[in-house]
DSSP file (Angstrom, degrees, kcal/mol; ACC not computed):
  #  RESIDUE AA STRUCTURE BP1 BP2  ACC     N-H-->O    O-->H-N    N-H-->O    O-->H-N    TCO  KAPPA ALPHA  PHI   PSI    X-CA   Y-CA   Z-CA
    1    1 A X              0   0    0      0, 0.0    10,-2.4     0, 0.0     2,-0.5   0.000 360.0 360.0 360.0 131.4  -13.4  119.6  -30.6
    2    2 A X  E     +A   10   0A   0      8,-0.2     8,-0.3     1,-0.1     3,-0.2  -0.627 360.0 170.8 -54.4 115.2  -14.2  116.5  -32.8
    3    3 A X  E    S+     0   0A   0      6,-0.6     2,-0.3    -2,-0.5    49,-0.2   0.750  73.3  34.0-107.0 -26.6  -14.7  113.5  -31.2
    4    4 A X  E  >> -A    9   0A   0      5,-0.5     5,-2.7     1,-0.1     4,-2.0  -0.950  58.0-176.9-115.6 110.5  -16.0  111.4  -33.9
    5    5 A X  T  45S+     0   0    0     -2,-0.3    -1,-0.1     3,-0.3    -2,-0.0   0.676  89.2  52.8 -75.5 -29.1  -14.5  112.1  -37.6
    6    6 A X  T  45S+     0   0    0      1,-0.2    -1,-0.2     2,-0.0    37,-0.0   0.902 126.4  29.6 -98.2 -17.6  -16.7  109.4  -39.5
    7    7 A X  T  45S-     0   0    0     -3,-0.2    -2,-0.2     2,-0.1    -1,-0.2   0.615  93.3-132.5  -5.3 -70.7  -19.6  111.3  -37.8
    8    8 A X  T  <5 +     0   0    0     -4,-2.0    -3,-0.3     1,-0.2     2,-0.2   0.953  45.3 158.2  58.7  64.9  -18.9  114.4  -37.3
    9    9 A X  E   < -A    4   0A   0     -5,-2.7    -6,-0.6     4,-0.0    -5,-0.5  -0.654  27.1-148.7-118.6 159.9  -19.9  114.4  -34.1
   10   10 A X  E  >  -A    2   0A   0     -8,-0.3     4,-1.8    -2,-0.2     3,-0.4  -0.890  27.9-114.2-140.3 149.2  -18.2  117.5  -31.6
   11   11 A X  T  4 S+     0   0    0    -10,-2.4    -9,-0.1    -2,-0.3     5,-0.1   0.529 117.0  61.8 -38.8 -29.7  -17.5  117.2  -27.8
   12   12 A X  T >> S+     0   0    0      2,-0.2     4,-4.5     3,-0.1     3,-1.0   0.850 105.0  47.5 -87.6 -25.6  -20.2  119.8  -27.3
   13   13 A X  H >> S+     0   0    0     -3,-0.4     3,-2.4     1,-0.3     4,-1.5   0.951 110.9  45.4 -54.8 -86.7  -22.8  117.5  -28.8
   14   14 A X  H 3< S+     0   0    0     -4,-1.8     4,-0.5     1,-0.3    -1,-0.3   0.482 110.6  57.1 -42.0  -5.2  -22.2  114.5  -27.3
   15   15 A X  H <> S+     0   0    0     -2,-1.3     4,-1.7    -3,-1.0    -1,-0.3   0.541 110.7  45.6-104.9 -52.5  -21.9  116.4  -23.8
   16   16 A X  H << S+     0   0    0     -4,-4.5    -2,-0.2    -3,-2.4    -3,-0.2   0.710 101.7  64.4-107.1  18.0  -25.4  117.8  -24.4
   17   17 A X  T >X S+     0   0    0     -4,-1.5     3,-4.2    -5,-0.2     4,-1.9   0.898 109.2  46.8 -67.8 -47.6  -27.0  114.5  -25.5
   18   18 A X  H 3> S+     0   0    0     -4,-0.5     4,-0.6     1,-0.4    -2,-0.2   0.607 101.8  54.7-114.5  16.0  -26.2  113.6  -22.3
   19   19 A X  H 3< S+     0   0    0     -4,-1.7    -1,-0.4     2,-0.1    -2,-0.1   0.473 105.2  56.0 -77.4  -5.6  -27.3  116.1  -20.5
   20   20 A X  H X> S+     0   0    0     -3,-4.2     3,-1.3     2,-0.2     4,-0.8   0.687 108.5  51.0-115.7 -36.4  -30.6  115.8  -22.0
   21   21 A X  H >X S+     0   0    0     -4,-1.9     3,-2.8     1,-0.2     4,-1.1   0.983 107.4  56.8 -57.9 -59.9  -30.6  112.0  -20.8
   22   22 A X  H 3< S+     0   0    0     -4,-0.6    -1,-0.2     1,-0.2    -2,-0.2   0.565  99.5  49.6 -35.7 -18.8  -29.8  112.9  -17.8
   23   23 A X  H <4 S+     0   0    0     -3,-1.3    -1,-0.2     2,-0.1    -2,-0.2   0.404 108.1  59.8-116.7  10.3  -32.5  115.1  -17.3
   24   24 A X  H << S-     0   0    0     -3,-2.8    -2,-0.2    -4,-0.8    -3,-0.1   0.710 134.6 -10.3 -56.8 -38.9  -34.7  112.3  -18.4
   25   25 A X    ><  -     0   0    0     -4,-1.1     3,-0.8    -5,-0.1    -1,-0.2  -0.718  60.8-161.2 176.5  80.4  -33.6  110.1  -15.8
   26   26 A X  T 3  S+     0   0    0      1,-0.2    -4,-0.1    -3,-0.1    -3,-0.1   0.524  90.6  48.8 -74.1   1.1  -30.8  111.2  -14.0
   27   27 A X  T 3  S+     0   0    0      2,-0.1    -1,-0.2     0, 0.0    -5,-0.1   0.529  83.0 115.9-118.8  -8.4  -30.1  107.4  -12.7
   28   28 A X  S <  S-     0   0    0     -3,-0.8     2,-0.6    -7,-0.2    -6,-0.0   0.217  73.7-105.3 -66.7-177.1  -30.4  105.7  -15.9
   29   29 A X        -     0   0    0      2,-0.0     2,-0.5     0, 0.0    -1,-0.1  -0.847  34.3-151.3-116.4  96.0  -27.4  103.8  -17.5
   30   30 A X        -     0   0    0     -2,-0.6     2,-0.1   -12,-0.1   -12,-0.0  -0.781  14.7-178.6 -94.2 150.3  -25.7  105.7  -20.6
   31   31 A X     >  -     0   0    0     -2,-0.5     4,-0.9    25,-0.0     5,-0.1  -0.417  39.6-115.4 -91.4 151.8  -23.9  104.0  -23.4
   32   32 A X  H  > S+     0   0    0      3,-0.2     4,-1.8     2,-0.1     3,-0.4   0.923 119.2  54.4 -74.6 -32.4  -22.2  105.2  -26.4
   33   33 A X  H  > S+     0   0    0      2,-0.2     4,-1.8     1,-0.2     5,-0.2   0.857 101.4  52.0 -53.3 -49.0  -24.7  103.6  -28.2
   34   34 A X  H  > S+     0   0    0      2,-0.2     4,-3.4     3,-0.1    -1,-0.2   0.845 113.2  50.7 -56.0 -28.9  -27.6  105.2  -26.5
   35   35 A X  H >X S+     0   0    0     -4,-0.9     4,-0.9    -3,-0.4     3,-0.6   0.901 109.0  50.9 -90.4 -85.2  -25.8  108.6  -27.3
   36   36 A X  H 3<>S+     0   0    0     -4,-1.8     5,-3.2     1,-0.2    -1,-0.3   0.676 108.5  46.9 -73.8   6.8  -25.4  107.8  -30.4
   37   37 A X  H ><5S+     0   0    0     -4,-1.8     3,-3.8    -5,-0.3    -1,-0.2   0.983 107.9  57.2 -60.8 -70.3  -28.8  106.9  -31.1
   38   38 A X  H <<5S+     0   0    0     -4,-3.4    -1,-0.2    -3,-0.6    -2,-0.2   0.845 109.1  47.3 -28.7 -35.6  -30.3  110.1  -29.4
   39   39 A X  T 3<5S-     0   0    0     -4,-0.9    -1,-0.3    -5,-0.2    -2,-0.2   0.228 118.1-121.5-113.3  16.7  -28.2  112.1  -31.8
   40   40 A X  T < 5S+     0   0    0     -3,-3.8     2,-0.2    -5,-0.2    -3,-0.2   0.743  75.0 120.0  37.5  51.6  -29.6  109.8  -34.6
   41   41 A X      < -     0   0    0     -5,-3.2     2,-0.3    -6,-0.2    -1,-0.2  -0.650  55.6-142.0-118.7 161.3  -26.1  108.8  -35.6
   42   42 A X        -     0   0    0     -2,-0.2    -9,-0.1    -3,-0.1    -5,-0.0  -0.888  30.7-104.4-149.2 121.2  -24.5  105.0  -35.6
   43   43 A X        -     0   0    0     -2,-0.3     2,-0.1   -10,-0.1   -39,-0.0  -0.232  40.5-179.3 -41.8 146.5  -20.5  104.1  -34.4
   44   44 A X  S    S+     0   0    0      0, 0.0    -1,-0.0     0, 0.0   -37,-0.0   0.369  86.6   1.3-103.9-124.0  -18.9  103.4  -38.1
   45   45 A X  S    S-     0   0    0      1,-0.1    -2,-0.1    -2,-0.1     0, 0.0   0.744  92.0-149.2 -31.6 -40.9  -15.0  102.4  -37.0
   46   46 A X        +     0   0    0      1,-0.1     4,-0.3     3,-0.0    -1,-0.1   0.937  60.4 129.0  62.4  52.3  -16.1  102.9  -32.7
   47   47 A X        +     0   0    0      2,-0.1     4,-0.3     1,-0.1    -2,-0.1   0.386  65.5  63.0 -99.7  10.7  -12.5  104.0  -32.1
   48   48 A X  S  > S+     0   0    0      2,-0.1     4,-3.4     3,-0.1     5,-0.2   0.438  73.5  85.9 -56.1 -25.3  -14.6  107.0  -30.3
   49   49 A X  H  > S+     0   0    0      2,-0.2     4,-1.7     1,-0.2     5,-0.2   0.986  84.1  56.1 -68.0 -60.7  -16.2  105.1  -27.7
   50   50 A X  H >> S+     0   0    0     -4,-0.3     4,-3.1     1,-0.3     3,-1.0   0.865 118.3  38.0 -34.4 -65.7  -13.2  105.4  -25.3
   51   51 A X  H 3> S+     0   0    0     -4,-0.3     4,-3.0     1,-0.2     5,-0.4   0.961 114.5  46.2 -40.8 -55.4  -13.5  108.7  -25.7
   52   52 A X  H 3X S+     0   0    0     -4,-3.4     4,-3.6     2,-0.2    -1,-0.2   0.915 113.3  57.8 -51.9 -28.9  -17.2  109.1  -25.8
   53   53 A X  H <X S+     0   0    0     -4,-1.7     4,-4.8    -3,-1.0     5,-0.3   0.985 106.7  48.5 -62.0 -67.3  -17.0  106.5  -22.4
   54   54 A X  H  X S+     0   0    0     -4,-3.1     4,-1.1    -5,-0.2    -1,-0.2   0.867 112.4  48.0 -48.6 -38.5  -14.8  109.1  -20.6
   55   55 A X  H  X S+     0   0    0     -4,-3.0     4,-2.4     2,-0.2     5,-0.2   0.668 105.8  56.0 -71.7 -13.9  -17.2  112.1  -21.4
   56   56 A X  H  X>S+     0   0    0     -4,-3.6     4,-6.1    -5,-0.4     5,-1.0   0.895 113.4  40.3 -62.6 -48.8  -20.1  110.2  -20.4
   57   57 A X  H  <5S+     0   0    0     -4,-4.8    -2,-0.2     1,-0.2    -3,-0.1   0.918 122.1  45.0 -64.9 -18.4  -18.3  109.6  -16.4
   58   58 A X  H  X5S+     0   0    0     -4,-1.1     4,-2.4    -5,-0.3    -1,-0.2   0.948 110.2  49.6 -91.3 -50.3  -17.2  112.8  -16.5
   59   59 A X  H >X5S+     0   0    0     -4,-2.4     4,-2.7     1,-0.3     3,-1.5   0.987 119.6  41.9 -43.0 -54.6  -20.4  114.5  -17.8
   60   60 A X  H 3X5S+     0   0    0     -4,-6.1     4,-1.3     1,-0.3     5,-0.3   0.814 105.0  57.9 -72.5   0.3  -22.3  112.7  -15.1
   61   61 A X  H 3><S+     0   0    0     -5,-1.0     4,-2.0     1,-0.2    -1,-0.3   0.935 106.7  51.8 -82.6 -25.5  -20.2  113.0  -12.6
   62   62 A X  H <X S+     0   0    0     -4,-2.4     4,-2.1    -3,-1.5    -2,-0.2   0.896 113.9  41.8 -68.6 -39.0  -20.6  116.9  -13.1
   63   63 A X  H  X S+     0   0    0     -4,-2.7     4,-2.9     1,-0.2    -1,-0.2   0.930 112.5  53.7 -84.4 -29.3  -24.4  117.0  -13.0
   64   64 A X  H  X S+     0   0    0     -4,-1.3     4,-1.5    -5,-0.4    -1,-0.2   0.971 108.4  47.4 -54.2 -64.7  -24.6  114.6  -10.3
   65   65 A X  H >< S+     0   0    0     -4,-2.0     3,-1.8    -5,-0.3    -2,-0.2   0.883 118.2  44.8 -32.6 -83.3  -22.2  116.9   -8.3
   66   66 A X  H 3< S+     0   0    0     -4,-2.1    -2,-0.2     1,-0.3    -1,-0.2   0.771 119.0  42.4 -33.8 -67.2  -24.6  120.2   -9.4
   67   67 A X  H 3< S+     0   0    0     -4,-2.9    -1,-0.3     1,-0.1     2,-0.2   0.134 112.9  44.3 -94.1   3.4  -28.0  118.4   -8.7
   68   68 A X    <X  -     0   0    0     -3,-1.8     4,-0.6    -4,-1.5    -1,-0.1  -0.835  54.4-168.8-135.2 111.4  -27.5  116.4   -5.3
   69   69 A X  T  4 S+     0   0    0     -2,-0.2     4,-0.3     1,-0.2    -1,-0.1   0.934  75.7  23.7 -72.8 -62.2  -26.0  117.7   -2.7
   70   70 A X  T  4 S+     0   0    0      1,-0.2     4,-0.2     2,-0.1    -1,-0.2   0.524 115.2  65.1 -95.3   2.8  -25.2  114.6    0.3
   71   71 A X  T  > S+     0   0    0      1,-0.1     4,-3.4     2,-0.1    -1,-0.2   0.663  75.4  93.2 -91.4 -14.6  -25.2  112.1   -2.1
   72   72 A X  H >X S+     0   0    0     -4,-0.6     4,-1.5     2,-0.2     3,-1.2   0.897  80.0  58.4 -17.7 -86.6  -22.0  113.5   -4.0
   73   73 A X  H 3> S+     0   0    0      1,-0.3     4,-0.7    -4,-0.3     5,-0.2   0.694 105.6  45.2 -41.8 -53.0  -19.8  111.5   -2.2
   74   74 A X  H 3> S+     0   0    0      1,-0.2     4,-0.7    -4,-0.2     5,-0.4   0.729 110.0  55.2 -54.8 -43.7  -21.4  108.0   -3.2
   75   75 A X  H XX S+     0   0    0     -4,-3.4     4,-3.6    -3,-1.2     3,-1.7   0.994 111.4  51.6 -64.4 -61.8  -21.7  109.1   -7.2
   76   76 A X  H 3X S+     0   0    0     -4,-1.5     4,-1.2     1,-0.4    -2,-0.2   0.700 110.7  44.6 -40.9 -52.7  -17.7  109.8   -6.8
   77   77 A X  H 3< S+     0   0    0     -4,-0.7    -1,-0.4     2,-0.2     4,-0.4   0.482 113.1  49.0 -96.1 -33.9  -17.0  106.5   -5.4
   78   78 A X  H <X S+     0   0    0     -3,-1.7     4,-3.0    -4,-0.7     5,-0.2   0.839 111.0  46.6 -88.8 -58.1  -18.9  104.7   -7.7
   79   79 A X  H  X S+     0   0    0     -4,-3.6     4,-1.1    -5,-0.4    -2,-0.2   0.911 106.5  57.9 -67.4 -21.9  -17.5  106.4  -11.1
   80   80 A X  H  X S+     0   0    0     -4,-1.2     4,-1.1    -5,-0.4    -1,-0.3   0.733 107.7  55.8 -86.2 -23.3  -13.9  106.0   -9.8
   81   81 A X  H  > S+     0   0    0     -4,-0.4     4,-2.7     2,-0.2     5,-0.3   0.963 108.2  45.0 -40.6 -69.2  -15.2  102.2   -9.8
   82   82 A X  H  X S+     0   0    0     -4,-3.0     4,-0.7     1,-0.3    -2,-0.2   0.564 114.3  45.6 -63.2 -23.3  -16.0  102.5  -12.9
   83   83 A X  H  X S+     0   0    0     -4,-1.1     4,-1.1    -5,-0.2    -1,-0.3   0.749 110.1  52.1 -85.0 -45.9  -13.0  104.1  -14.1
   84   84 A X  H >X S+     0   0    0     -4,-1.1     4,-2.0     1,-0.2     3,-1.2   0.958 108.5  51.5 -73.0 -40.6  -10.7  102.0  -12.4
   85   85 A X  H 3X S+     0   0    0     -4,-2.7     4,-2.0     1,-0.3     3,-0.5   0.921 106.0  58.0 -82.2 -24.1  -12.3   98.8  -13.8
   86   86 A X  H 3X S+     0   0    0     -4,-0.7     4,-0.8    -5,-0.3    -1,-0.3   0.696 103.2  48.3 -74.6  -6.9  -12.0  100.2  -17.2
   87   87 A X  H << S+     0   0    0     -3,-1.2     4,-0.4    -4,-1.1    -1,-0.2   0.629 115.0  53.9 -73.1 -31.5   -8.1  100.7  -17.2
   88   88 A X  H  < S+     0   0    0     -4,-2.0    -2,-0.2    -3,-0.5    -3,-0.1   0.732 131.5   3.6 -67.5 -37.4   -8.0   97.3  -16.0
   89   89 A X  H  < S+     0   0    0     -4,-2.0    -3,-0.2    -5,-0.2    -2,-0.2   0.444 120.2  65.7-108.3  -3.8   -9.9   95.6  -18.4
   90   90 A X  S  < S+     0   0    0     -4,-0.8    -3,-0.2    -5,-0.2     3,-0.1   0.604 108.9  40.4-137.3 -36.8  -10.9   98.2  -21.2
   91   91 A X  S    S+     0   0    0     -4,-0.4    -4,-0.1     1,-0.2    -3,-0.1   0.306  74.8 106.4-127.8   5.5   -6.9   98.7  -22.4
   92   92 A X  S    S+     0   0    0      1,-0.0     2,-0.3     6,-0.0    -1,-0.2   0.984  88.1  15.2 -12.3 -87.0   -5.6   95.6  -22.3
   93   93 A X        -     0   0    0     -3,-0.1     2,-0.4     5,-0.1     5,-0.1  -0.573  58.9-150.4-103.8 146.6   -5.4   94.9  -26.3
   94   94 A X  B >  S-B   97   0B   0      3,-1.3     3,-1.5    -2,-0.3    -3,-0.0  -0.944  90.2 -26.4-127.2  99.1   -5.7   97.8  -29.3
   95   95 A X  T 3  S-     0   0    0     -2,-0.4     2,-0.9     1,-0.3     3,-0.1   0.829 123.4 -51.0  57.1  53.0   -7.2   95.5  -32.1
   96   96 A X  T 3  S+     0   0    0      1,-0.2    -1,-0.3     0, 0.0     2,-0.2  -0.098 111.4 125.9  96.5 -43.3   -5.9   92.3  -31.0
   97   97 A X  B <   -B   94   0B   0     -3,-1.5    -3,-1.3    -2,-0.9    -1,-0.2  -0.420  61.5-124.3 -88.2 148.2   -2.8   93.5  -30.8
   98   98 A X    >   -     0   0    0     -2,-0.2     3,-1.3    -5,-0.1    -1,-0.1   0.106  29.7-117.5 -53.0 156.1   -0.1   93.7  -28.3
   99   99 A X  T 3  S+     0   0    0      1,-0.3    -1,-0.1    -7,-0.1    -2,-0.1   0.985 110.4  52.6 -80.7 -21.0    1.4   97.1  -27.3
  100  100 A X  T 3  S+     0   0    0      2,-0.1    -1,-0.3     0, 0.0    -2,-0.1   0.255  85.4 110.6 -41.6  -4.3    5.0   96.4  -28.5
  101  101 A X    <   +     0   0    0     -3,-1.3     2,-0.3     2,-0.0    -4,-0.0  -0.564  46.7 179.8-101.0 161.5    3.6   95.4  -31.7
  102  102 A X        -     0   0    0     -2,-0.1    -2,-0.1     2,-0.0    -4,-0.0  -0.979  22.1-160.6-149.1 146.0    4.5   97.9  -34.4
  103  103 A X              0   0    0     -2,-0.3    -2,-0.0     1,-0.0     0, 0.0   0.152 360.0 360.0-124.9   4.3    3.3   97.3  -37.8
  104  104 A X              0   0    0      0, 0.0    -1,-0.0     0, 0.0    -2,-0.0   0.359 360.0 360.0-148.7 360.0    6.1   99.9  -39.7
């Protein structure tokens, strides 16, 4: 699946950039930026980053799950933090605009 169109960037890429940070550091702090750096690419439009945001917590949440066993719970707990605060703050506004607004 595409995930970035000005790119060309696929789900599976961007899933095994950051699997490959991850097995740099497994505690470090990824970005969409850092991924697209790794993959020697730079956001044009960034109407990808939500996405790219959601495959990062999900990717890590997976390896974390594989690669620690009693600390699971605590990675869980943390990204569903992370999640929550970004429906709270993250979707607020679409380019300034309200959602009612319609523009046709």
């Amino acid at each position: 699946m595409l995930v970035c169109q000005c790119n060309m960037i696929t789900q599976k890429e961007v899933e095994d950039t950051i699997v490959s940070l991850l097995d740099e550091d497994a505690w470090q702090l990824i970005v969409p930026a850092k991924v697209y750096h790794t993959l020697s690419k730079r956001g044009r439009c960034c109407g990808c980053f939500p996405n790219v945001v959601e495959t990062i917590i999900r990717v890590t949440e997976e390896y974390h799950h594989r690669h620690s066993g009693a600390e699971g719970a605590e990675i869980v707990t943390y990204l569903d933090q992370v999640r929550a605060l970004r429906e709270r703050y993250g979707s607020r506004f679409n380019e300034r605009r309200q959602k009612g607004y319609r523009a046709a």
